[in-house]
C-alpha positions in Angstrom: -40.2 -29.6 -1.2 -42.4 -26.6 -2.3 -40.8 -24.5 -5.3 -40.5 -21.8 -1.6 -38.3 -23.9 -0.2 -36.4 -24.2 -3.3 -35.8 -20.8 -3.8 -34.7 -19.8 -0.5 -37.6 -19.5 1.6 -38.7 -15.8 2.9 -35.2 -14.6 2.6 -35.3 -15.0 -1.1 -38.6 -13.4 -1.6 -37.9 -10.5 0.8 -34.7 -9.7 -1.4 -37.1 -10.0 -4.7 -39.4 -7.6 -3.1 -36.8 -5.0 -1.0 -35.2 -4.8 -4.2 -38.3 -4.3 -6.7 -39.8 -1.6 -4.2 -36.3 -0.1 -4.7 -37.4 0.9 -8.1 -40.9 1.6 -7.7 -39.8 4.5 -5.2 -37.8 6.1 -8.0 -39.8 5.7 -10.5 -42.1 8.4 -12.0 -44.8 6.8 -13.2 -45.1 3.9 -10.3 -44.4 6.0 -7.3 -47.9 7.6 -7.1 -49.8 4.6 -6.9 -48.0 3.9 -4.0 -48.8 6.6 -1.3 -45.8 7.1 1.3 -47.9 5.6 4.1 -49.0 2.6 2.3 -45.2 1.5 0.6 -44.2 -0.2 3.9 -47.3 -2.0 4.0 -47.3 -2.9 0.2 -43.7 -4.3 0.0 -45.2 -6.6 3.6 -48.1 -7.7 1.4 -46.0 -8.7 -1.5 -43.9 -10.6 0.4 -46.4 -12.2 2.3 -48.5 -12.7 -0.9 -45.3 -14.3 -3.1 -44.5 -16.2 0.0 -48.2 -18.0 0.2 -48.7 -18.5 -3.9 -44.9 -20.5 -3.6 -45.9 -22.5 -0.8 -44.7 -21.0 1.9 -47.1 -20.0 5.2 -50.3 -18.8 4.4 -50.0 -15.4 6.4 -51.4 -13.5 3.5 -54.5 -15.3 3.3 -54.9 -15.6 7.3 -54.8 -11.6 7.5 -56.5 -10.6 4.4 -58.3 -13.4 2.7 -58.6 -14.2 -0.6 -56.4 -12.3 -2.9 -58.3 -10.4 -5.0 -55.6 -8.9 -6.7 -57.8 -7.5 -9.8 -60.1 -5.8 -7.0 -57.3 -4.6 -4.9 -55.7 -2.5 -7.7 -59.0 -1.3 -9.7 -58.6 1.8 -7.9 -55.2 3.0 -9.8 -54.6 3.3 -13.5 -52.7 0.2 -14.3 -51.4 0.7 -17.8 -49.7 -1.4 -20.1 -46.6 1.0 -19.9 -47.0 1.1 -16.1 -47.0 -3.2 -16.1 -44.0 -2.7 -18.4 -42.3 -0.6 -15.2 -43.4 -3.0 -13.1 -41.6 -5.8 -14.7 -38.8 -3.8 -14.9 -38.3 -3.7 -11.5 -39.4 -6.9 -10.3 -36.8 -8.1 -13.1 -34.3 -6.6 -11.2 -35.5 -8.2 -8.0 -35.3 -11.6 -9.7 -31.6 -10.8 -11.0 -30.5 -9.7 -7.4 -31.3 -13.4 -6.0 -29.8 -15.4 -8.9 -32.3 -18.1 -8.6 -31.6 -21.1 -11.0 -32.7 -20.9 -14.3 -35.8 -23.0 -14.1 -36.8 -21.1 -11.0 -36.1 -17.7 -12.5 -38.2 -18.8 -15.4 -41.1 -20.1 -13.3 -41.1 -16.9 -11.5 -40.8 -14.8 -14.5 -43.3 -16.2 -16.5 -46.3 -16.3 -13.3 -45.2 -12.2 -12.8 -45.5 -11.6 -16.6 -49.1 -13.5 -16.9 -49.8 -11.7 -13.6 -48.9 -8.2 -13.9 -50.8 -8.4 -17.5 -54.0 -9.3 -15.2 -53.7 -6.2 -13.8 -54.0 -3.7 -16.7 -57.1 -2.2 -16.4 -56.4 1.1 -18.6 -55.3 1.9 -21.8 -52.0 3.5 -22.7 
């Protein structure tokens, strides 16, 4: 059983997600990096994204390829402060699901490395 399956499957992740965006749509410093037209589609690719890297279908990868996550968000100023927003929120997505605590941990620990990957600007 893929670590997907354990968690809940697409329900799970589209909870994590619904609620992270949540955040990011009231937050100040996140918001403009995420134009109104685009948040829709960003909260689908997350989910689709998350879904794939968990084991679950490989949507993302069937529509858009490789990831490329580094690439995809060279274009906005990811800070270390905005990364810290970021987990914010997507710690709040976690905490909505109440996954077990080695899951939460798992998925904590792959956001963390990965949201760190993503600075590309100084404070």
């Amino acid at each position: 059983m893929s670590f997907y399956d354990e968690i809940g499957g697409l329900a799970t992740i589209s909870r994590i997600v619904d609620v992270f965006y949540a955040g990011v749509a009231e937050d100040d410093l996140l918001r403009p990096m995420y134009p109104e037209e685009e948040l829709d589609g960003a909260k689908q690719r997350l989910t689709l994204f998350l879904a794939q890297y968990w084991g679950g279908p490989t949507t993302y990868s069937d529509h858009r390829g490789h990831p490329r996550l580094r690439m995809r968000h060279a274009p906005y100023e990811v800070t270390h402060a905005a990364r810290e927003q970021w987990l914010l929120h997507f710690r709040a997505g976690l905490d909505a699901v109440e996954l077990d605590a080695e899951h939460d941990a798992m998925f904590w620990e792959y956001v963390n490395m990965a949201a760190l990957h993503m600075v590309n600007s100084l404070d």
